[in-house]
C-alpha positions as CSV (number, residue, x, y, z in Angstrom):
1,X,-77.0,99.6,122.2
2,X,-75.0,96.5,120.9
3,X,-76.8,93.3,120.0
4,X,-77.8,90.9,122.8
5,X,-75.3,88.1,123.2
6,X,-77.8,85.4,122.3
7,X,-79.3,87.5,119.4
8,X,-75.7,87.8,117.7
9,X,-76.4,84.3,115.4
10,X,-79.8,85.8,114.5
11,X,-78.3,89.4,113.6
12,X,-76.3,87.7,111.4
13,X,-78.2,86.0,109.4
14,X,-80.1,89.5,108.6
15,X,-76.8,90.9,107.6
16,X,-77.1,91.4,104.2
17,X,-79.9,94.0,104.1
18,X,-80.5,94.4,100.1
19,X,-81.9,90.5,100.7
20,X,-83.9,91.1,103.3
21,X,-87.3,90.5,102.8
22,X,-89.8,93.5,102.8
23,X,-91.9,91.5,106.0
24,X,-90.3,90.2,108.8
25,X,-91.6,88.1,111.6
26,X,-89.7,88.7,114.9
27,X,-91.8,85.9,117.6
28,X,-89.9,84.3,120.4
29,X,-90.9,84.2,124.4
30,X,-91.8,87.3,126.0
31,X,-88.5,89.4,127.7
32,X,-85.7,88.0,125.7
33,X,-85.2,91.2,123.5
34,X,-87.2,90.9,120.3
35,X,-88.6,94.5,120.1
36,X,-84.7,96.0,120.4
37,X,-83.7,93.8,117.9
38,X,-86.4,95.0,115.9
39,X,-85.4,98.5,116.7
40,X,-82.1,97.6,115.9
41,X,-82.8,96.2,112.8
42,X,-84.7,99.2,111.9
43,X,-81.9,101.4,112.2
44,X,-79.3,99.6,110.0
45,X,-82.6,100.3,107.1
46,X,-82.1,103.5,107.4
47,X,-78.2,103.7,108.5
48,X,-75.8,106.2,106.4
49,X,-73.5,102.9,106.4
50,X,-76.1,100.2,106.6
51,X,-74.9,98.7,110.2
52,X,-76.6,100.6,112.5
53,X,-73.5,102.2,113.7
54,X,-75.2,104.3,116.3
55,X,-73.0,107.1,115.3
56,X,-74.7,108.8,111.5
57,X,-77.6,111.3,111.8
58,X,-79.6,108.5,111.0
59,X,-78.9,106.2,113.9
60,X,-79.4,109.3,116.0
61,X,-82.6,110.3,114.9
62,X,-84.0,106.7,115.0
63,X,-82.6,105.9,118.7
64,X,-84.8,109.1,119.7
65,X,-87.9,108.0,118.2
66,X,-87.5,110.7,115.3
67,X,-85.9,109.2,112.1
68,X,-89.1,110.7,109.4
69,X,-88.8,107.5,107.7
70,X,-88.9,104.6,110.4
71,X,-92.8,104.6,112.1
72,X,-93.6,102.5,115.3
73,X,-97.1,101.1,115.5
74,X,-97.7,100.2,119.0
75,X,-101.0,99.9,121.7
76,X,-102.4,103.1,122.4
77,X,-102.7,104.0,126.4
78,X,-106.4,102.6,127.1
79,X,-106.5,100.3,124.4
80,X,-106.5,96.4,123.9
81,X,-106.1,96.1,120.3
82,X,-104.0,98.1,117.4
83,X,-106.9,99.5,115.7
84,X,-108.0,99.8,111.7
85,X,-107.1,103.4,111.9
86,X,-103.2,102.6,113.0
87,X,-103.4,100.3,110.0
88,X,-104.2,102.9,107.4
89,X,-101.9,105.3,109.0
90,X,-98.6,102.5,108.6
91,X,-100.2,102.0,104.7
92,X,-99.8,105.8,104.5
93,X,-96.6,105.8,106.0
94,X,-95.2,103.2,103.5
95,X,-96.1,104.5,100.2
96,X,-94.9,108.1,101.0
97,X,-91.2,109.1,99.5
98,X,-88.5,108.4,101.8
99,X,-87.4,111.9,103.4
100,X,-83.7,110.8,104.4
101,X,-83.3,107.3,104.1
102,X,-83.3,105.0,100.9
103,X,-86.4,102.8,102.8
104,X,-89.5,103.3,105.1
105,X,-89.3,100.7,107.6
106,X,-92.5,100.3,110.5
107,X,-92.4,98.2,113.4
108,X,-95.2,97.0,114.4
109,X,-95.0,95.9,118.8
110,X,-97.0,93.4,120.0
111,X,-98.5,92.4,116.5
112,X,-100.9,89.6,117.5
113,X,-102.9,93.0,118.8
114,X,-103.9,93.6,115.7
115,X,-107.6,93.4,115.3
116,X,-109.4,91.6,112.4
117,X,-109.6,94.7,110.5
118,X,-106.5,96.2,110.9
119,X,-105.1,93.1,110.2
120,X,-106.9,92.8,107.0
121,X,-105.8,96.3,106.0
122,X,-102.2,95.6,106.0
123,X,-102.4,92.7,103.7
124,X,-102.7,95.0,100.6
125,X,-99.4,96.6,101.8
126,X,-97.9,92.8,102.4
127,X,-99.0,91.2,99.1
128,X,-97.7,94.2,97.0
129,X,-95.6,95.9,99.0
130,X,-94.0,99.5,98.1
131,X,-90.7,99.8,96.6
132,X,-88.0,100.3,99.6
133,X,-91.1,99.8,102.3
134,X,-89.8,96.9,104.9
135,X,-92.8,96.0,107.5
136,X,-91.3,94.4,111.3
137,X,-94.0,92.5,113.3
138,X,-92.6,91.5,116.5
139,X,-94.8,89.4,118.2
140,X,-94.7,86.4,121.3
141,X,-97.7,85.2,120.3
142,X,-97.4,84.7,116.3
143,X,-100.3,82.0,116.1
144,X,-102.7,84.9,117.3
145,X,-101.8,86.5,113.7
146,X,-104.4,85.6,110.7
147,X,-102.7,83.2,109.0
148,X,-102.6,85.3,105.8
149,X,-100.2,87.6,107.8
150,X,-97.9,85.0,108.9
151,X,-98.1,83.4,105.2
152,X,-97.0,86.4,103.9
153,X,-94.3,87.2,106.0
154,X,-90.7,85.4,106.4
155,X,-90.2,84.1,110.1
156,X,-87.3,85.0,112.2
157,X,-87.5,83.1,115.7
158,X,-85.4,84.8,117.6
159,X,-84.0,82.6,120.7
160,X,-84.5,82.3,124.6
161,X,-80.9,83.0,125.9
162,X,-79.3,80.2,127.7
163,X,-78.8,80.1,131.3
164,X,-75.5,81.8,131.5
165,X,-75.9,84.2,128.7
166,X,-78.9,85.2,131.1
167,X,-77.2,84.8,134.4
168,X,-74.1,87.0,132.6
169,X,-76.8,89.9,131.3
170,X,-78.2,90.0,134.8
171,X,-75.2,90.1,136.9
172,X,-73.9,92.8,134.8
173,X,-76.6,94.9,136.1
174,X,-76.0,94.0,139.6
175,X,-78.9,92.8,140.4
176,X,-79.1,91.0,144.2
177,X,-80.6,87.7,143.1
178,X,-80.6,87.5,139.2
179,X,-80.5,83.3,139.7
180,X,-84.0,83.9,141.3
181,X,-85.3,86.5,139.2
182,X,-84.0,84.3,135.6
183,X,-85.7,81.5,137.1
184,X,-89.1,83.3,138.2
185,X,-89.6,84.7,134.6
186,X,-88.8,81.4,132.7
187,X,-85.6,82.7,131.5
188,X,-86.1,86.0,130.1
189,X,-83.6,88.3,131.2
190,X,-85.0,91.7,129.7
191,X,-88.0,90.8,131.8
192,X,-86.0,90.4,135.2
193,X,-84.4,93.4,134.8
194,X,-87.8,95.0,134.2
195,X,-89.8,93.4,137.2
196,X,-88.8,94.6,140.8
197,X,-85.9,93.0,143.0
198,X,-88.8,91.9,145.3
199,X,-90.3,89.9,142.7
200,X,-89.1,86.3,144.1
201,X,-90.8,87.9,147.5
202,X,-93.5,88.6,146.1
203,X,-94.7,85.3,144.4
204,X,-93.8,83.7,147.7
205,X,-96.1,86.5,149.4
206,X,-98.9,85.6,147.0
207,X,-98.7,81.6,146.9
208,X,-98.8,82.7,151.3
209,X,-102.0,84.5,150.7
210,X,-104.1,82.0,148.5
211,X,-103.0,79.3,151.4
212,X,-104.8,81.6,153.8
213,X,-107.7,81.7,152.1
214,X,-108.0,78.2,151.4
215,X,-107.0,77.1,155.1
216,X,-109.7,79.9,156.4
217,X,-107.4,82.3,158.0
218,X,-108.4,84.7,155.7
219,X,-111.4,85.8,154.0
220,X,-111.4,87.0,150.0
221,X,-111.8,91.0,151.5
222,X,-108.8,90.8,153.8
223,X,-106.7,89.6,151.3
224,X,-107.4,91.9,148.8
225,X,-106.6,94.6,151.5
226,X,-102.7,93.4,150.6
227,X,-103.0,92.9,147.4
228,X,-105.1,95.9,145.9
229,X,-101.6,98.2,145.3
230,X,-99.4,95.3,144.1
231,X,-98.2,95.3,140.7
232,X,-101.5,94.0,138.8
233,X,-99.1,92.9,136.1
234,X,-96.8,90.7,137.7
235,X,-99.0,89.4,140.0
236,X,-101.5,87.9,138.0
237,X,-98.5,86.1,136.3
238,X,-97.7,84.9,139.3
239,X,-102.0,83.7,140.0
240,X,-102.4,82.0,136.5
241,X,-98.7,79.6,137.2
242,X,-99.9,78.9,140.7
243,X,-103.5,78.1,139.3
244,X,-102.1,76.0,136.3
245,X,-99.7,74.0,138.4
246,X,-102.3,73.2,140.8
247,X,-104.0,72.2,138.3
248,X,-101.6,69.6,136.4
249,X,-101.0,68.3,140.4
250,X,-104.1,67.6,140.5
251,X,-104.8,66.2,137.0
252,X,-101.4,64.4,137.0
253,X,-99.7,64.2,140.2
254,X,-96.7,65.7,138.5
255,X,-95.5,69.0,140.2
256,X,-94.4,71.9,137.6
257,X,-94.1,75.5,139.4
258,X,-90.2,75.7,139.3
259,X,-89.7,79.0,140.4
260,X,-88.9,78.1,144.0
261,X,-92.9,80.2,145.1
262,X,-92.9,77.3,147.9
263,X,-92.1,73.8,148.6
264,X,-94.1,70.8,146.9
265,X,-95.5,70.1,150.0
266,X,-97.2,73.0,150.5
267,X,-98.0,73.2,146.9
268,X,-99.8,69.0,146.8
269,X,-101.7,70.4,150.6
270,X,-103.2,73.2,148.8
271,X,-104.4,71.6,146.0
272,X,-105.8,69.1,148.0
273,X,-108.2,71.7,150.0
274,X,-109.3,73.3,146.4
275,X,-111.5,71.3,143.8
276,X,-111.1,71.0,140.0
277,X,-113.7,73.7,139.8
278,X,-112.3,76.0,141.9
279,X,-108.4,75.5,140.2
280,X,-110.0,76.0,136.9
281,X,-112.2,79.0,137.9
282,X,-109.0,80.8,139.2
283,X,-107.0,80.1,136.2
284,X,-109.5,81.3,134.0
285,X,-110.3,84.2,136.0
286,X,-106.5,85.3,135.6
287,X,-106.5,85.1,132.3
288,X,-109.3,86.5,131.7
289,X,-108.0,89.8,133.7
290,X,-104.5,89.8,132.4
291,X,-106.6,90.0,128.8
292,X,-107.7,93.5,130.5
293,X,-104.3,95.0,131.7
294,X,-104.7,97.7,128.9
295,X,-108.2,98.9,130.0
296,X,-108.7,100.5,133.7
297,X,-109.5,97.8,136.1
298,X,-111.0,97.6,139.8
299,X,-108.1,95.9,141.3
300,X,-110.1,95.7,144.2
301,X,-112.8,93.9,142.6
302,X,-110.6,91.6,140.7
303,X,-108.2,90.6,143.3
304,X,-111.7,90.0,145.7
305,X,-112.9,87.6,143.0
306,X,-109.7,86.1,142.0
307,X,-109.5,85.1,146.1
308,X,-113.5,83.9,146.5
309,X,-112.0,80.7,144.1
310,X,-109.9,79.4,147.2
311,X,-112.1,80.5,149.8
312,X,-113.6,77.1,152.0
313,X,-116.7,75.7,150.7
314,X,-119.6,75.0,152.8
């Protein structure tokens, strides 16, 4: 796959690979591409030419996840956390000869998952690392790292695309409404494409539901009857924007939900049914289950408790 448009200025700046540091940084917003950069990146290590030209043994093997010298450290199915033991098994991985390739490269996905003590198993490996080792942490959250991570590694921010580079990616793939779909996922193409065509629908569905509540039309129960099956995902997205812009409504007056869920009437009316406890309790609540995804949840329970914050009082 060839470089995103918007990534091209940041690809070149890692052209020449014998200068390229042995840790790397990728952060940026969630959806705009950092992990197949990363990838990417990974295969011009180990590339028979050194540009990732898709078309060498090497590039081949690495594109099917089975290049014996490039490693990907990611969550494990069930988990919330990359674990000691995936830290010990990259430290392994690095000091080992390379089989094909002149270097060992591991990515590490979602590296603000690393737990204290995985992350303080790597730092041997990043303050003296291996000859021809190169260690990729791709992260949207880089402040989550320990700070002796992130001091130890050289930053590559890798940018949100602008609106037609995004508009441009989505079109491309025929999507119905990519305008609404850029807009609803702050401008992160890769995560448009990922997220169902209903998803504008969807938000507008949900904003519909928590107004129900609040006005009494609904209780908490029946409106978790619609909402148990729904993408869990996505939807609490949706829940912790709608909570946290009626919150800043309230706290400031100043309207910021600007991916067309509803109109800012309907948006100031419901805010002015809920109280500050109530916002704050949903947002929270959110959160706190989007913290979960990775371990089984009731949706039934959590979409019955997420609803109870709206429901009337007294």
């Amino acid at each position: 796959m060839a470089i995103l448009p918007w990534q091209q200025a940041a690809w070149d700046r890692v052209g020449d690979i014998e200068h390229l540091p042995h840790a790397l940084l990728l952060s940026g917003p969630a959806g705009i591409g950092k992990r197949l950069f990363a990838e990417r990146l990974a295969r011009r290590l180990v590339c028979e030419r050194t540009t990732a030209c898709d078309a060498c043994r090497a590039c081949r093997l690495a594109t099917g996840g089975n290049h014996p010298d490039v490693l990907i450290v990611r969550l494990q199915e069930g988990k919330t956390e990359i674990t000691v033991d995936d830290a010990r098994a990259l430290n392994q991985f690095l000091v080992l000869t390379p089989h094909l390739a002149p270097r060992r490269v591991v990515l590490v996905i979602d590296a603000d998952r690393l737990n204290r003590s995985a992350s303080n198993a790597i730092l041997k490996t990043l303050e003296e690392p291996p000859a021809g080792s190169y260690l990729l942490l791709v992260s949207d959250a880089p402040a989550r790292l320990l700070p002796t991570i992130r001091s130890r590694c050289q930053n590559l921010i890798l940018p949100r695309p602008t609106q037609e580079e995004g508009l441009s990616y989505l079109k491309a793939h025929s999507l119905p409404d990519p305008e609404a779909l850029l807009t609803l996922t702050h401008g992160a193409p890769l995560r448009a494409l990922a997220w169902p065509q209903d998803a504008p629908a969807m938000a507008k569905r949900l904003f519909a539901s928590l107004e129900a509540v609040a006005l009494g039309r609904e209780s908490a129960l029946e409106a978790t009857e619609d909402w148990q099956a729904a993408d869990m995902e996505i939807g609490l997205t949706f829940l912790t924007e709608i909570a946290a812009a009626l919150t800043q409504v309230t706290l400031t007056g100043t309207v910021a939900l600007d991916w067309r869920v509803t109109q800012e009437e309907r948006l100031r009316a419901l805010a002015a049914r809920l109280d500050l406890e109530q916002m704050l309790g949903l947002w929270d609540e959110a959160l706190e289950a989007r913290g979960l995804l990775a371990a089984p949840l009731d949706r039934r329970l959590v979409w019955d408790r997420l609803f109870l914050h709206v429901e009337p009082r007294g």
